[in-house]
KETI-863727 format. One record per residue (C-alpha): residue number from 0; x, y, z. Coordinates in Angstrom, 3 decimals, decimal comma. Each point is the difference from the previous one (the first is absolute). Layout:
<rec k="NUM" X="X" Y="Y" Z="Z"/>
...
***
This chain:
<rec k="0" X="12,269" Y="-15,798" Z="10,894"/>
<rec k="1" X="0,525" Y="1,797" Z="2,999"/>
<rec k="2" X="-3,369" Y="1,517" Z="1,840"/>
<rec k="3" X="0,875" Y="3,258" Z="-0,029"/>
<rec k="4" X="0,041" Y="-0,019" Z="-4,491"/>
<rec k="5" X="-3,178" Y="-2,016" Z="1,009"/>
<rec k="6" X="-1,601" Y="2,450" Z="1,539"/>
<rec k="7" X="1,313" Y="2,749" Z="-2,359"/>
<rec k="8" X="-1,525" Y="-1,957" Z="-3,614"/>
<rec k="9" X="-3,127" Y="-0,865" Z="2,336"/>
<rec k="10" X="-0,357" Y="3,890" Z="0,688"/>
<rec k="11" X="0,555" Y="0,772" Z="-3,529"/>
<rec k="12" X="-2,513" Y="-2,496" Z="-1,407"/>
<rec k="13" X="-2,588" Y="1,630" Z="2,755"/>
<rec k="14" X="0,939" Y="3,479" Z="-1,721"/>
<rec k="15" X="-0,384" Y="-0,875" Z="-3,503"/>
<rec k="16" X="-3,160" Y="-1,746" Z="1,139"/>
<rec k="17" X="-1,523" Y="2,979" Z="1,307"/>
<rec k="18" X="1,171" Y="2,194" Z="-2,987"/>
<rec k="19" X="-1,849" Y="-2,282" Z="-2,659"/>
<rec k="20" X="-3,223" Y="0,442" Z="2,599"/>
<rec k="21" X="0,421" Y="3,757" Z="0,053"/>
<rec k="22" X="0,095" Y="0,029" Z="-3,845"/>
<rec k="23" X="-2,853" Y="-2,501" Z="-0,244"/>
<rec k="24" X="-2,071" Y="2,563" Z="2,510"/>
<rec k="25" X="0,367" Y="2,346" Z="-2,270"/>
<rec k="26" X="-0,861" Y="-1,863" Z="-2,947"/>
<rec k="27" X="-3,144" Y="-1,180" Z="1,479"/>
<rec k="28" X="-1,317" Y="3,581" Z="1,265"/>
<rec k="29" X="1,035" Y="1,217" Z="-3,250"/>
<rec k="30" X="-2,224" Y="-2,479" Z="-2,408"/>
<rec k="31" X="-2,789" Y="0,252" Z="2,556"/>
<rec k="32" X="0,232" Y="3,617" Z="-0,266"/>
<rec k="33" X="0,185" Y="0,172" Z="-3,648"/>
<rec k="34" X="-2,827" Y="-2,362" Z="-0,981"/>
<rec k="35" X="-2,620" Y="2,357" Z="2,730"/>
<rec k="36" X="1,043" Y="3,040" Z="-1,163"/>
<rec k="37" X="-0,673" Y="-0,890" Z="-3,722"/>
<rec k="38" X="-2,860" Y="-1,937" Z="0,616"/>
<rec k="39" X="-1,963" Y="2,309" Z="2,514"/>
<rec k="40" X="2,271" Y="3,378" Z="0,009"/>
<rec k="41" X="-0,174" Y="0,424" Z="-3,807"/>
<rec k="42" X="-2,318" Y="-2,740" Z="-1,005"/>
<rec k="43" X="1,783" Y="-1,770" Z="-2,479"/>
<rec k="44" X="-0,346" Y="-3,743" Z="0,329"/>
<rec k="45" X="3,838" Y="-1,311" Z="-1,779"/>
<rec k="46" X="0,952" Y="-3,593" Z="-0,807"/>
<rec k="47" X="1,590" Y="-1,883" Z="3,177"/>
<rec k="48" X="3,320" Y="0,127" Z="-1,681"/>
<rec k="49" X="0,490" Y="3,796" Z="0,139"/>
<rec k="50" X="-1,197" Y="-0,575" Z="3,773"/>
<rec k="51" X="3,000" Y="-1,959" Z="0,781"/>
<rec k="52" X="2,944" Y="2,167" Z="-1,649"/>
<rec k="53" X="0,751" Y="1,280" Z="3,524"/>
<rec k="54" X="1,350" Y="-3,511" Z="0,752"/>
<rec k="55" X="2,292" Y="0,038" Z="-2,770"/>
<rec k="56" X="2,791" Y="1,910" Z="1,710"/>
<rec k="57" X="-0,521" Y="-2,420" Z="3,400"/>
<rec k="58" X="0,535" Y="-3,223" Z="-2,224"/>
<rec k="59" X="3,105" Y="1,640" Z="-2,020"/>
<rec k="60" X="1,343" Y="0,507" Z="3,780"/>
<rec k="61" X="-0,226" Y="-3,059" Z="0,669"/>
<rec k="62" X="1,758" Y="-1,362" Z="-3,234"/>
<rec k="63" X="2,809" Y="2,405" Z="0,440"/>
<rec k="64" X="0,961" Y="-0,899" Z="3,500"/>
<rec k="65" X="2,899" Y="-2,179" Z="-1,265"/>
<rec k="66" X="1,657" Y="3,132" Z="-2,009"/>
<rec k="67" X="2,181" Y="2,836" Z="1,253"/>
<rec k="68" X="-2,205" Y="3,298" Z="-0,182"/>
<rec k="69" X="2,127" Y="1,795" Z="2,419"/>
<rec k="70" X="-1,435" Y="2,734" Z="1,722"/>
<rec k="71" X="-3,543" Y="-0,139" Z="-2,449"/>
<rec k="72" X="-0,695" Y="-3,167" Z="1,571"/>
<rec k="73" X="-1,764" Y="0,795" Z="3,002"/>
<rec k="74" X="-3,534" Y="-0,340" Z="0,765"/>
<rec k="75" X="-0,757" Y="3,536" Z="0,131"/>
<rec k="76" X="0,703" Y="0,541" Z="-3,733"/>
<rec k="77" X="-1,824" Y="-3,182" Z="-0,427"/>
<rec k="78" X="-3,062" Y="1,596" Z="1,777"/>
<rec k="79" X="0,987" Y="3,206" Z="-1,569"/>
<rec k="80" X="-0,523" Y="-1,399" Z="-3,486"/>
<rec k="81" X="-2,788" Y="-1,752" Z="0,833"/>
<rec k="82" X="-2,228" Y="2,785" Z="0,794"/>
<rec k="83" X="1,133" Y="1,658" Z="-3,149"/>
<rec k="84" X="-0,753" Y="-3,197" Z="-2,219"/>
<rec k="85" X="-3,843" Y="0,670" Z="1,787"/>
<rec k="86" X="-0,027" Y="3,980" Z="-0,717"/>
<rec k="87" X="0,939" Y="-0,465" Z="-3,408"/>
<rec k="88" X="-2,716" Y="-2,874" Z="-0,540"/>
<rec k="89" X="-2,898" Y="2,057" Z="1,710"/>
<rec k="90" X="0,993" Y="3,029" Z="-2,223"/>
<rec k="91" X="0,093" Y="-2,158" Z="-3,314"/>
<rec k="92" X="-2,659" Y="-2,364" Z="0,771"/>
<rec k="93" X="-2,136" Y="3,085" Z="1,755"/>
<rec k="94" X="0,272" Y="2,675" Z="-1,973"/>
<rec k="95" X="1,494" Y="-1,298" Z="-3,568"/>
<rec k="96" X="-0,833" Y="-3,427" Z="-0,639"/>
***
C-alpha cells in the first residue's frame, strides 16, 4: 500500500469515526432530555426502557454501517430521526400512555 491510499482510508476511518460520535451526541442529549422532561416537566415517572428508545436509532446506525443506504445514510438523518424517535416517545409516554 502506497501512503498516499494510507492516508486517504486513515482519513476516512477518522470521518466515519466522528460521524458515529455526532450521532451518539445526539442520542445521549436526546434520552437525557426525554427522561427530565417526563419526569420533572410533566411528572410522569416511566419504566427505564421507554427512557432509552432514543438510543434505538444510534445502535441501528451502527449495525447498518456495512450496507449501502446511499444518500439516507448520513448522520444528519441519523440525528434527524433520532430526535423524532424522542418527540414521538414524550408525546405517547407524556400525554397518552
Amino acid at each position: 500500500m502506497s501512503e498516499e491510499s494510507t492516508d486517504s482510508t486513515l482519513a476516512d476511518e477518522t470521518l466515519a469515526a466522528t460521524d458515529d460520535l455526532r450521532v451518539a451526541a445526539v442520542a445521549a442529549v436526546c434520552t437525557v432530555a426525554l427522561t427530565l422532561g417526563l419526569q420533572y416537566g410533566l411528572g410522569r415517572e416511566i419504566a427505564a426502557l421507554p427512557r432509552l428508545l432514543p438510543l434505538g436509532p444510534y445502535f441501528l446506525s451502527l449495525f447498518t454501517s456495512r450496507l449501502d443506504l446511499g444518500g439516507l445514510d448520513t448522520p444528519r438523518n441519523w440525528s434527524l430521526l433520532t430526535v423524532a424517535v424522542t418527540l414521538a416517545a414524550f408525546g405517547y409516554f407524556g400525554f397518552v400512555a
